[in-house]
C-alpha positions in Angstrom: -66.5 -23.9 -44.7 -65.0 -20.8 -46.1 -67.1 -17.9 -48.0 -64.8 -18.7 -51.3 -66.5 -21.9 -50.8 -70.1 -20.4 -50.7 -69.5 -18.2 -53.4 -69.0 -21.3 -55.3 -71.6 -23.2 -54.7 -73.8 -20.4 -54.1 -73.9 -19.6 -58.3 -74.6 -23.5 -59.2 -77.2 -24.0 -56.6 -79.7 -20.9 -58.0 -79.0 -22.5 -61.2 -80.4 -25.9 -60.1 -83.1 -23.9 -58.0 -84.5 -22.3 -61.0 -84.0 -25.3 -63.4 -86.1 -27.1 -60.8 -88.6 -24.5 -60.1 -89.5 -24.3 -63.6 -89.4 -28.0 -64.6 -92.4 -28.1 -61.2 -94.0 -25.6 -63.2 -94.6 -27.5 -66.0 -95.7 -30.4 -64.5 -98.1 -29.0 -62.0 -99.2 -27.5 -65.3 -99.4 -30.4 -67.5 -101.3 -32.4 -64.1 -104.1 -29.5 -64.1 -104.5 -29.3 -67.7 -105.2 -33.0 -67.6 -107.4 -32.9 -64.8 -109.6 -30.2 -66.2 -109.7 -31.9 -69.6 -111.2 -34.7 -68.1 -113.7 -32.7 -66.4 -115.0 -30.8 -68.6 -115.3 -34.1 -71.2 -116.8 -35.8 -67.9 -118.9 -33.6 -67.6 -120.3 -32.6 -71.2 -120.8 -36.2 -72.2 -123.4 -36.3 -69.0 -124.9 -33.5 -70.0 -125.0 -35.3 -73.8 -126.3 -38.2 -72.1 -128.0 -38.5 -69.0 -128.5 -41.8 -69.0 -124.7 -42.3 -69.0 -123.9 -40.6 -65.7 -123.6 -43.8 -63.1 -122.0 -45.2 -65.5 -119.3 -42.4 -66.0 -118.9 -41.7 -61.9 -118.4 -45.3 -62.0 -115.9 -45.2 -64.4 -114.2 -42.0 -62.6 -114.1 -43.3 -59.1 -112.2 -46.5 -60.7 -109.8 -44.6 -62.2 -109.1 -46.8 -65.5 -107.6 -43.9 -67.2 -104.0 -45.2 -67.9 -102.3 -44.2 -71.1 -102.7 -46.8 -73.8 -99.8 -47.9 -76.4 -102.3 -47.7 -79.1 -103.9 -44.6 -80.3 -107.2 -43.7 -78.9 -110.2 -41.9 -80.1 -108.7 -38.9 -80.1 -105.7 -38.9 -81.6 -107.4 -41.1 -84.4 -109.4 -38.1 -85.0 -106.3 -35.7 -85.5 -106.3 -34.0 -82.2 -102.4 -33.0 -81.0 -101.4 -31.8 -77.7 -101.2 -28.3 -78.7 -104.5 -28.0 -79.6 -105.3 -28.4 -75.5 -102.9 -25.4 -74.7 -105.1 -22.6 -75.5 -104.5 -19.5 -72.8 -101.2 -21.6 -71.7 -98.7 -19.6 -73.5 -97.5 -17.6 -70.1 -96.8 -20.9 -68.5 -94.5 -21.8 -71.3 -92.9 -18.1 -71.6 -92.3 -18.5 -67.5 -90.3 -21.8 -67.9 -88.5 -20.0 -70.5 -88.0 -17.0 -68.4 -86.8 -19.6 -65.5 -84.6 -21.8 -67.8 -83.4 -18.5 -69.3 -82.5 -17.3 -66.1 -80.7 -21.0 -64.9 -78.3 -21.1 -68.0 -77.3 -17.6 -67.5 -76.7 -17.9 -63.5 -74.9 -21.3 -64.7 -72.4 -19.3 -67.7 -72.2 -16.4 -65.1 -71.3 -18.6 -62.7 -68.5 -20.3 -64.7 -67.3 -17.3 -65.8 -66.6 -15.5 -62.5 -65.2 -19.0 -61.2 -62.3 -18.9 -64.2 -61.7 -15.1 -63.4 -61.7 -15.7 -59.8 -58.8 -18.8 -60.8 -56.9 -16.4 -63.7 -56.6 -13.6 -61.1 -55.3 -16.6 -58.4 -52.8 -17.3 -61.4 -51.7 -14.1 -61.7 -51.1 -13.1 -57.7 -49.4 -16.6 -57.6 -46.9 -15.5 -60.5 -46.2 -12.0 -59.0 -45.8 -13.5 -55.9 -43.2 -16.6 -57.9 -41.5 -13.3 -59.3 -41.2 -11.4 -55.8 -39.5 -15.0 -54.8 -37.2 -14.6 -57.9 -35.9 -11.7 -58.0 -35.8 -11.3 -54.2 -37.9 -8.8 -53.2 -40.0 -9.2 -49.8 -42.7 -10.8 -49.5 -46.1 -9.7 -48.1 -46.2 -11.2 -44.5 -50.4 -12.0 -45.3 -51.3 -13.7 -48.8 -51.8 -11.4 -51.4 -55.4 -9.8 -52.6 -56.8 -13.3 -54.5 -54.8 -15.7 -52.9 -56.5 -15.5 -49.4 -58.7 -18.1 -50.0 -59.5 -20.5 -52.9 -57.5 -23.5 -55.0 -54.1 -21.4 -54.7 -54.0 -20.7 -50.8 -52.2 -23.4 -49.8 -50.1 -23.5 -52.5 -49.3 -19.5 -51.7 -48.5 -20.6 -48.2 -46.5 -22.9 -49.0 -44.4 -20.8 -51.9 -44.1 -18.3 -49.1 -42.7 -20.6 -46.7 -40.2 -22.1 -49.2 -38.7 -18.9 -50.2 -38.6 -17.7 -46.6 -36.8 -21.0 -45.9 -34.6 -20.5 -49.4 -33.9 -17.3 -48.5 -32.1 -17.4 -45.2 -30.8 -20.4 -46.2 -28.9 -17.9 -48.8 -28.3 -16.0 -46.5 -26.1 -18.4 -44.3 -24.3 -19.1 -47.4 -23.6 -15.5 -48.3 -22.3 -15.2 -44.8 -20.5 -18.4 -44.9 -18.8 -17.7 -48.2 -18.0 -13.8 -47.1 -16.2 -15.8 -43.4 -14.4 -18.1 -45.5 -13.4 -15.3 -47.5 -12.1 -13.3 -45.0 -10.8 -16.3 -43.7 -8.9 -16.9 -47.2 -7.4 -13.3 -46.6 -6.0 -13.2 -43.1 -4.2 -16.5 -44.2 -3.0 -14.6 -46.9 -1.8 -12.0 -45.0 -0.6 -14.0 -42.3 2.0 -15.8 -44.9 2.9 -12.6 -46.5 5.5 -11.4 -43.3 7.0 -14.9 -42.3 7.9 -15.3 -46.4 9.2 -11.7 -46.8 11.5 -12.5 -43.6 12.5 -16.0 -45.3 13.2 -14.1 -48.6 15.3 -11.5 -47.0 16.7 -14.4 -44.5 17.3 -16.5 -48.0 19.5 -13.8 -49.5 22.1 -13.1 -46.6 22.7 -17.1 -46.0 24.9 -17.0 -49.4 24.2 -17.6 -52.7 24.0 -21.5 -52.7 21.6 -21.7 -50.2 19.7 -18.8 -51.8 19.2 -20.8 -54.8 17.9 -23.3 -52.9 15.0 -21.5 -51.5 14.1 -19.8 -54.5 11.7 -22.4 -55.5 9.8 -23.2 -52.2 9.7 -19.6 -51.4 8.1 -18.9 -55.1 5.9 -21.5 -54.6 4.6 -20.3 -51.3 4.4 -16.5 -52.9 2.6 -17.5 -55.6 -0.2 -19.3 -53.3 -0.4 -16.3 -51.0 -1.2 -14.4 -53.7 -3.7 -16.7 -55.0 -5.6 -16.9 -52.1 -5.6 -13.2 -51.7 -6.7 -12.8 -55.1 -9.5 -15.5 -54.3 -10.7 -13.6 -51.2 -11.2 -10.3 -53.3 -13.2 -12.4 -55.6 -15.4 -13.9 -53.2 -16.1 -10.5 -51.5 -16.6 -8.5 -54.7 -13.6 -6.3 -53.5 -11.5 -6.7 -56.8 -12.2 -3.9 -59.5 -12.7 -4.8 -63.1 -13.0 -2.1 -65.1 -14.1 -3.0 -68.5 -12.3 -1.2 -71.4 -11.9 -1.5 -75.1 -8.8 -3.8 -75.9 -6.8 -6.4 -78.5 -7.2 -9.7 -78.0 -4.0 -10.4 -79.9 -2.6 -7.6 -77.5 -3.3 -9.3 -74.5 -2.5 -12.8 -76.1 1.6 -11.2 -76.9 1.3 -9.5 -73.7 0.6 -13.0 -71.8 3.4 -14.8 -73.9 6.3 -12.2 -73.4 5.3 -12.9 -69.2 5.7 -16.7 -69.7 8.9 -16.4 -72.3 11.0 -17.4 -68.9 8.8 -20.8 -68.3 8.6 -21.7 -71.8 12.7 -21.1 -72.2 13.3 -23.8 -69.0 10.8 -25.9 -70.4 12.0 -26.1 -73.8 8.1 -25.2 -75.4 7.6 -23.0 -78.2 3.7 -20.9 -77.8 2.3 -20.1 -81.5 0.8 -17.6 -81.4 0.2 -16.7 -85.2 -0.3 -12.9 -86.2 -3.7 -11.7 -86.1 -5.5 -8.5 -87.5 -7.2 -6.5 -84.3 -10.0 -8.7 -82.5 -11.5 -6.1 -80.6 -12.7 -7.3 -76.7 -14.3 -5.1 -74.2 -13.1 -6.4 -70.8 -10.2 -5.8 -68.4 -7.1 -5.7 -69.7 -4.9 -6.6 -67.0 -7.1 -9.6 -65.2 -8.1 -10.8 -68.6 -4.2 -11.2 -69.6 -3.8 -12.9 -66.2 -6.2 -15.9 -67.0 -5.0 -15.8 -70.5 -1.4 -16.7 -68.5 -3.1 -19.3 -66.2 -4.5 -21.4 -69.3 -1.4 -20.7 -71.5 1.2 -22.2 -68.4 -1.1 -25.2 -67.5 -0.7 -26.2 -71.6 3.1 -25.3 -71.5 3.4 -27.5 -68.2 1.9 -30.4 -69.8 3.5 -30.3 -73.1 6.5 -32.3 -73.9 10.0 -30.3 -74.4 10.2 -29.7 -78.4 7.0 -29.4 -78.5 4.6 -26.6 -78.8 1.7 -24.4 -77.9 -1.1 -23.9 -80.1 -3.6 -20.4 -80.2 -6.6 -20.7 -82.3 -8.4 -17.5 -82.5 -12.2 -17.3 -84.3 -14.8 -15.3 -84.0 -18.4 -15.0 -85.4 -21.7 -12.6 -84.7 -22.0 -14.0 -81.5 -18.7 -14.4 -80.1 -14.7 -14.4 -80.3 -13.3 -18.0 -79.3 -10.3 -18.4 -78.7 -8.6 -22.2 -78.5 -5.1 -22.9 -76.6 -4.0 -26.8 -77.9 -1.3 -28.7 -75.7 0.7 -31.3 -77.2 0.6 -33.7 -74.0 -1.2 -36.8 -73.2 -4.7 -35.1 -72.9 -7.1 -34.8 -70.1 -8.1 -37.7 -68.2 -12.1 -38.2 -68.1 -12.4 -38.1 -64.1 -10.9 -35.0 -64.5 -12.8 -33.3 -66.8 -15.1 -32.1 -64.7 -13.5 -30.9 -62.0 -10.3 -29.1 -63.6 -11.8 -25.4 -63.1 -12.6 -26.7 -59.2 -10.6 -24.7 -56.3 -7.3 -26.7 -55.2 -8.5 -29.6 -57.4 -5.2 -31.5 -59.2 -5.8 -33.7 -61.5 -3.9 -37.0 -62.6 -1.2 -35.2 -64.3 -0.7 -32.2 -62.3 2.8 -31.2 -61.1 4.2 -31.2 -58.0 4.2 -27.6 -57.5 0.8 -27.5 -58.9 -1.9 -25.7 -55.7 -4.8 -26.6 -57.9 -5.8 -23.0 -58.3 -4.6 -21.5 -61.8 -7.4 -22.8 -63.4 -10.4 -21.5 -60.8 -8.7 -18.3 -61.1 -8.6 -18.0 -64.5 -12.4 -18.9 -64.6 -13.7 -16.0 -62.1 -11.6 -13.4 -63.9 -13.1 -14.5 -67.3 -17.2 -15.3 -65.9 -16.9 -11.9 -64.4 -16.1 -10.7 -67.5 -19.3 -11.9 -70.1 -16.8 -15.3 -71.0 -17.0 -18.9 -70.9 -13.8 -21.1 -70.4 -13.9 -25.1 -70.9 -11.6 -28.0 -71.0 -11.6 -30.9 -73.8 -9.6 -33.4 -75.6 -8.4 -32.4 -79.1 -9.7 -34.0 -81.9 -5.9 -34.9 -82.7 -4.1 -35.8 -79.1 -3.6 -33.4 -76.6 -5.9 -31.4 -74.3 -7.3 -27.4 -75.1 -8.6 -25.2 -73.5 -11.7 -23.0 -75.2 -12.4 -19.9 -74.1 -15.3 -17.9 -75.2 -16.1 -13.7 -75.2 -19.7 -12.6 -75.9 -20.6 -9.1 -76.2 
């Protein structure tokens, strides 16, 4: 039994003692006051009538004296119980005093029992907010929470975070390994390709031609998995700056003009007044150019590419519409996923565009999603707050 316990208990129990004490009072009273009624009216009508006194002992030492349901003499003549508490008034002020006393013990009590529980709350929600925002914790429960309802539940808070938070920090390890990982592989590809490139271009232009492609292919992936290791580790720079979104958006179409010429798409881009964006120019027109190619990809040759551009108090959305078959449902929720293809995806396709192009613009105060047009097709909505 702990002394939060007796604390408890300790306030109720006076309570009850004094309660008590106070209802004995009154009875032992109201037993005497009887008894010396009786008495003295025994004992006057013998001295009234002397003749009468064997046969009031006789009467006494049977003890026929229980309360009637119908009035006696007594209260026939108009007599009330308080005209037999003459020179009692203390006893009644005393019970007063002692119930007095009980009922404030008993509010006392219940006060300091709901500040003793508020101040519990409020350790428990600093020590909730410690958890959140990751600051240590104290190694002994906090000045409240030692003992009482919220112990246990303090103890166990304290061993959940402890448990969350090297369980974060075997992720964050994890992620930085897989990340350096990413990197050496990157690196490791970089010299074998540069010796096939320069390999590529003395075997004669036929055979140079044929290489181009796989050896693009394998260029671009090294640099997407470098790129993807610098975002993992926080070791790529954004440096926000006021810019144009219709900048970057004729910027990211002049970089695809060779795609879209080979695949026979048009992008419409329609002319726009100055949408001011605060972000980084250069990785903000790279997953501009990672949405805009996975539309131009999947949109049939004669076709084109449509740029919706809107914006409102809260934000600047911007919408790119493909012309192709749409997005299939499985894969709607995976698209943004690293090296995830989907059901139409190309065969050059490394499944990584599209996670790119979501760092760069999360990092940045955006949102990016994927739905089916209203009118056929798939679209990509991108969102800039701030």
């Amino acid at each position: 039994m702990n002394r939060s316990f007796l604390r408890r208990m300790a306030v109720p129990a006076v309570c009850l003692l004094a309660v008590s004490a106070a209802a004995a009072l009154l009875a032992f009273w109201s037993a005497s006051r009887q008894l010396a009624l009786l008495d003295s009216f025994c004992t006057a009508l013998i001295a009234r009538a002397p003749d009468s006194a064997d046969t009031v002992c006789a009467l006494v030492k049977e003890g026929a004296f229980a309360a009637q349901p119908a009035p006696g003499i007594l209260t026939e003549l108009g007599y009330r119980p308080r005209d037999f508490a003459a020179g009692t008034g203390w006893l009644y002020g005393a019970a007063g005093v002692g119930l007095a006393v009980g009922a404030a013990l008993l509010a006392g009590g219940v006060v300091l029992s709901r500040r003793a529980a508020a101040r519990q709350q409020r350790e428990l929600i600093r020590l909730l907010e410690a958890a959140r925002t990751g600051q240590p914790l104290p190694l002994l429960a906090p000045n409240g929470l030692a003992e009482g309802s919220y112990a246990r539940l303090a103890d166990e808070i304290q061993k959940t975070v402890t448990e969350l938070a090297l369980t974060r920090e075997a992720a964050v390890d994890a992620r930085d390994r897989f990340a350096q990982n990413l990197a050496n592989i990157a690196h490791q590809l970089k010299t074998p390709l540069t010796a096939l490139s320069l390999a590529a271009q003395n075997t004669g232009e036929e055979a140079s031609r044929s290489m181009a492609a796989p050896l693009a292919r394998l260029t671009g992936l090294e640099e997407s998995l470098l790129l993807l290791a610098r975002l993992d580790t926080g070791a790529l720079p954004l440096c926000p700056q006021p810019s144009d979104l219709y900048t970057l958006l004729m910027l990211a179409a002049d970089n695809l003009q060779p795609l879209t010429d080979a695949a026979g798409v048009t992008l419409d881009i329609p002319e726009l007044a100055p949408i001011p964006l605060r972000c980084d120019p250069d990785w903000t027109m790279e997953a501009l150019m990672n949405l805009l190619k996975n539309c131009v990809e999947h949109t049939p040759a004669g076709s084109a590419v449509r740029c919706v551009c809107r914006r409102n108090a809260l934000y600047t959305e911007v919408l790119f519409q493909d012309a192709g078959c749409g997005f299939s449902p499985n894969d709607l929720d995976h698209l943004f996923e690293r090296f995830y293809r989907g059901d139409h995806a190309g065969p050059d396709s490394t499944g990584l565009g599209l996670a790119i192009a979501k760092e760069l613009l999360v990092r940045q105060n955006a949102v990016v999603h994927a739905e089916n047009a209203p009118g056929g097709g798939g679209q990509f909505v991108v969102r800039f707050y701030g």
